[in-house]
C-alpha positions in Angstrom: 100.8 112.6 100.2 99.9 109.8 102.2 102.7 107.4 103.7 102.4 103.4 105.0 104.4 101.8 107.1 104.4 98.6 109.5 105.6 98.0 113.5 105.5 95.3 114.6 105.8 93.9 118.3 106.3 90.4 120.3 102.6 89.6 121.5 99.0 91.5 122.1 100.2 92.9 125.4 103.3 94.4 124.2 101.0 95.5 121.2 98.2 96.7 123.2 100.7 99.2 125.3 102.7 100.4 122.4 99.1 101.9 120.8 98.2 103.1 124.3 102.0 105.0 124.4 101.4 106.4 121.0 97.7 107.1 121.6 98.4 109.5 124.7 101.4 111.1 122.7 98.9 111.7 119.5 95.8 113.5 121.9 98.4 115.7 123.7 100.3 116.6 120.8 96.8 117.6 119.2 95.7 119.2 122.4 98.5 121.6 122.2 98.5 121.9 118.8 95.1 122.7 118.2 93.1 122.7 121.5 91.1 119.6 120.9 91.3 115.7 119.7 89.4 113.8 117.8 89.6 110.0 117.9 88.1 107.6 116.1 87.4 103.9 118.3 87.1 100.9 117.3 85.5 97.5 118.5 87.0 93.7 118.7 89.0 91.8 120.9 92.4 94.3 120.1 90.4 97.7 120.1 88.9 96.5 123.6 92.4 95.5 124.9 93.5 98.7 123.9 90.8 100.5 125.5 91.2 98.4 129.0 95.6 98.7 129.4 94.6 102.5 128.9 91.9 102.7 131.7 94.7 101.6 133.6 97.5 103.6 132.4 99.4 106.3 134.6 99.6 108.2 131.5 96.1 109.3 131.7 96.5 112.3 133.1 98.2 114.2 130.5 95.2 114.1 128.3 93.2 116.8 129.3 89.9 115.4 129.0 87.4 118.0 128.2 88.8 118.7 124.9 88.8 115.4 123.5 86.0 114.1 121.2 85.6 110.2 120.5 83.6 108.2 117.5 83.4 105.1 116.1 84.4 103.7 112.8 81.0 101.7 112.7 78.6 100.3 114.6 76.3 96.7 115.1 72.5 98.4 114.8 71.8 97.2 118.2 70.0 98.8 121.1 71.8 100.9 123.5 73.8 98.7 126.4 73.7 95.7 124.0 76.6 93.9 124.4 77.1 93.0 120.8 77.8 96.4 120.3 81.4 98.6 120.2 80.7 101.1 122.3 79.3 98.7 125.3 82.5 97.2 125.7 84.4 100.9 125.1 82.0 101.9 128.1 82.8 99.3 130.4 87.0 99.1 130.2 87.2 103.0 129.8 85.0 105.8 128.9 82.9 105.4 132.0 86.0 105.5 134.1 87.5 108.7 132.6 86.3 112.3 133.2 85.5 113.1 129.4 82.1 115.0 129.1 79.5 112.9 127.9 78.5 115.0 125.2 81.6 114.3 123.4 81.6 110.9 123.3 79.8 110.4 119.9 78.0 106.9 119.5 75.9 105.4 116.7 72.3 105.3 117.3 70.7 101.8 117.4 67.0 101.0 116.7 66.0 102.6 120.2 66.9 105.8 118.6 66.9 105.9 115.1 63.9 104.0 113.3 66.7 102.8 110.4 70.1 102.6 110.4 69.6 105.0 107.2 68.4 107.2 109.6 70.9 106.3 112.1 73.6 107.3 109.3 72.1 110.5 108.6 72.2 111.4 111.9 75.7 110.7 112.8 76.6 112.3 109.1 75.3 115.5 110.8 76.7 115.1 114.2 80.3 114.7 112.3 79.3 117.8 110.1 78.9 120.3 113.2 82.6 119.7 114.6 83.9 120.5 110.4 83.6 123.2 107.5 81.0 121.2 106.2 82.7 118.2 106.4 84.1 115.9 108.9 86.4 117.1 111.5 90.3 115.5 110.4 90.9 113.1 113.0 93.9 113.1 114.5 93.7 109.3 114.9 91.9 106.6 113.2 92.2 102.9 115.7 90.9 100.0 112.9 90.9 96.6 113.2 91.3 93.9 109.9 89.0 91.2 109.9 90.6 87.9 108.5 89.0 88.9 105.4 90.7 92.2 105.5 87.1 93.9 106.4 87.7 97.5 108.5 85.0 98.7 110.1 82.1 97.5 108.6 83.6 97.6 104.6 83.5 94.4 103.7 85.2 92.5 100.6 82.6 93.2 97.2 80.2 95.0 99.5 78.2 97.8 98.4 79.5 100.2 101.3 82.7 100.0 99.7 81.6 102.0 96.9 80.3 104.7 98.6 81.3 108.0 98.9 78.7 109.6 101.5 80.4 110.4 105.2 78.3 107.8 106.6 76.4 104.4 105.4 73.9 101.8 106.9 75.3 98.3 105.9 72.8 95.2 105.1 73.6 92.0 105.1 77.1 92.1 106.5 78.9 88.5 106.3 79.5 89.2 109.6 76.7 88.8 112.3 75.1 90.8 113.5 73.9 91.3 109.6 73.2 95.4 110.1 75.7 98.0 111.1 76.6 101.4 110.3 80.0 102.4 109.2 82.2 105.2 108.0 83.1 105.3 104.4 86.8 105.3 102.8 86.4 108.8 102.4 85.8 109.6 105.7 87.8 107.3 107.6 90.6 108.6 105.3 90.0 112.2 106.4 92.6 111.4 109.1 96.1 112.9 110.3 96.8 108.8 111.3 94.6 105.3 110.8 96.2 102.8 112.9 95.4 99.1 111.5 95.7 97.0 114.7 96.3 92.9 113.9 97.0 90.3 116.4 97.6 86.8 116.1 98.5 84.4 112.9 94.8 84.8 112.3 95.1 88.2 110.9 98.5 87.2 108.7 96.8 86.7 105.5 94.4 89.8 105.7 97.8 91.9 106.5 99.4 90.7 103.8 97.0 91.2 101.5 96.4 94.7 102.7 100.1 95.6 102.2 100.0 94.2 98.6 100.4 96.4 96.1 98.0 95.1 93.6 95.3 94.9 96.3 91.8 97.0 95.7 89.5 98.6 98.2 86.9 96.4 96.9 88.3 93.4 97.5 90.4 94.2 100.0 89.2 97.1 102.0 92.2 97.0 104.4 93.8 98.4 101.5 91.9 101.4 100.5 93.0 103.1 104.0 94.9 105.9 103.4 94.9 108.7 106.0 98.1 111.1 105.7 99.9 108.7 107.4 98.7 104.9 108.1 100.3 102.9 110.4 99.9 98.9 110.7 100.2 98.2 114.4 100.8 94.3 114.5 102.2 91.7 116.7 104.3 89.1 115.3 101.7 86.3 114.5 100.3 88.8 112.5 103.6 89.1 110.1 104.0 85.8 109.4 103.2 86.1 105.7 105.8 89.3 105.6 108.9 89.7 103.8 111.2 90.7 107.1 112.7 93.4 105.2 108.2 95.0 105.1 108.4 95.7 108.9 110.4 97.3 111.9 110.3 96.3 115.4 108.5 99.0 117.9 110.4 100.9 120.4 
């Protein structure tokens, strides 16, 4: 059964340390649950700021670092370092000031490392594949962000990537420079214990709504064909402006 539900909070900072509170609470309850974490990261201006107020957090040492594993929900085929890429900016503001081991932090290839992102897909298909039963390890969290047309990750409104059902697909022609990327599918994105959809500012209100809508469709609205065991929208209060009041609850 899978369950939706919607917090909201008073700006991006107070946003920004509520994900980074339930975060830490998420990877140590998996930790002693099961021995290990996985995550799955995401890029933009809210995934970064999430990444940087944890760098920073005191509660950083509760996660015991060697047995947590991190991935991205999709990457911009660029070159390794570029900064148009999600895991650059993940790099800078946290993972290279953290003690994780480096072989457990799980990035996309670009084009220095993979000759196609078909290739680059396969590849990270099989990487994902050695941590399951033949499948994807369930994440214990999934961070997204919504684009203003309700994209996550790199599924974008009508686009073919929406449609599949492989564990991993190159994407052409996003609407979105840079035009190719490499992103999870519903499928696998969905094999989660919790997808957290991150929105900040009035920006984002529409794409919310929409996403919340019951009539909505993956295709068109790929914001709404997330559904891990339990999704959470994490969303400050510019981005509920096109709520009923009685949709959301205020965070702790």
């Amino acid at each position: 059964m899978s369950t939706r539900e919607v917090v909201r909070y008073v700006d991006a900072d107070s946003l920004a340390e509520a994900v980074v509170g339930r975060l830490v609470a998420c990877v140590v309850e998996a930790q002693e649950q099961r021995g290990v974490a996985h995550i799955v990261l995401t890029g933009g201006g809210i995934g970064t700021e999430v990444l940087a107020t944890l760098a920073s957090s005191a509660s950083l040492e509760a996660i015991d670092w060697k047995n947590i594993h991190l991935w991205w929900g999709d990457e911009r085929w660029e070159t390794t370092g570029d900064e148009l890429r999600n895991d650059t900016a993940a790099h800078a503001v946290f993972i290279d000031h953290v003690a994780i081991p480096r072989d457990h932090v799980h990035s996309i290839h670009g084009p220095d490392r993979s000759k196609t992102p078909e290739l680059s897909a396969v590849a990270y298909t099989n990487e994902l594949l050695k941590y399951g039963n033949n499948e994807p390890p369930q994440f214990d969290v999934v961070l997204l962000g919504i684009g203003p047309d309700a994209h996550v990750a790199s599924l974008f409104p009508e686009h073919p990537a929406t449609h599949s059902d492989q564990v991993c697909v190159a994407v052409h022609h996003s609407p979105k420079p840079p035009a190719t990327r490499v992103s999870l599918t519903f499928p696998t994105l969905n094999h989660a214990r919790q997808a957290w959809i991150l929105a900040s500012g009035d920006n984002k209100a529409q794409a919310v709504r929409l996403a919340l809508d019951p009539s909505a469709g993956p295709l068109q609205v790929p914001a709404s064909g997330i559904r891990a065991t339990h999704t959470l929208f994490l969303v400050d209060d510019d981005a509920t402006k096109e709520l009923p009041a009685d949709m959301t609850r205020p965070g702790a």
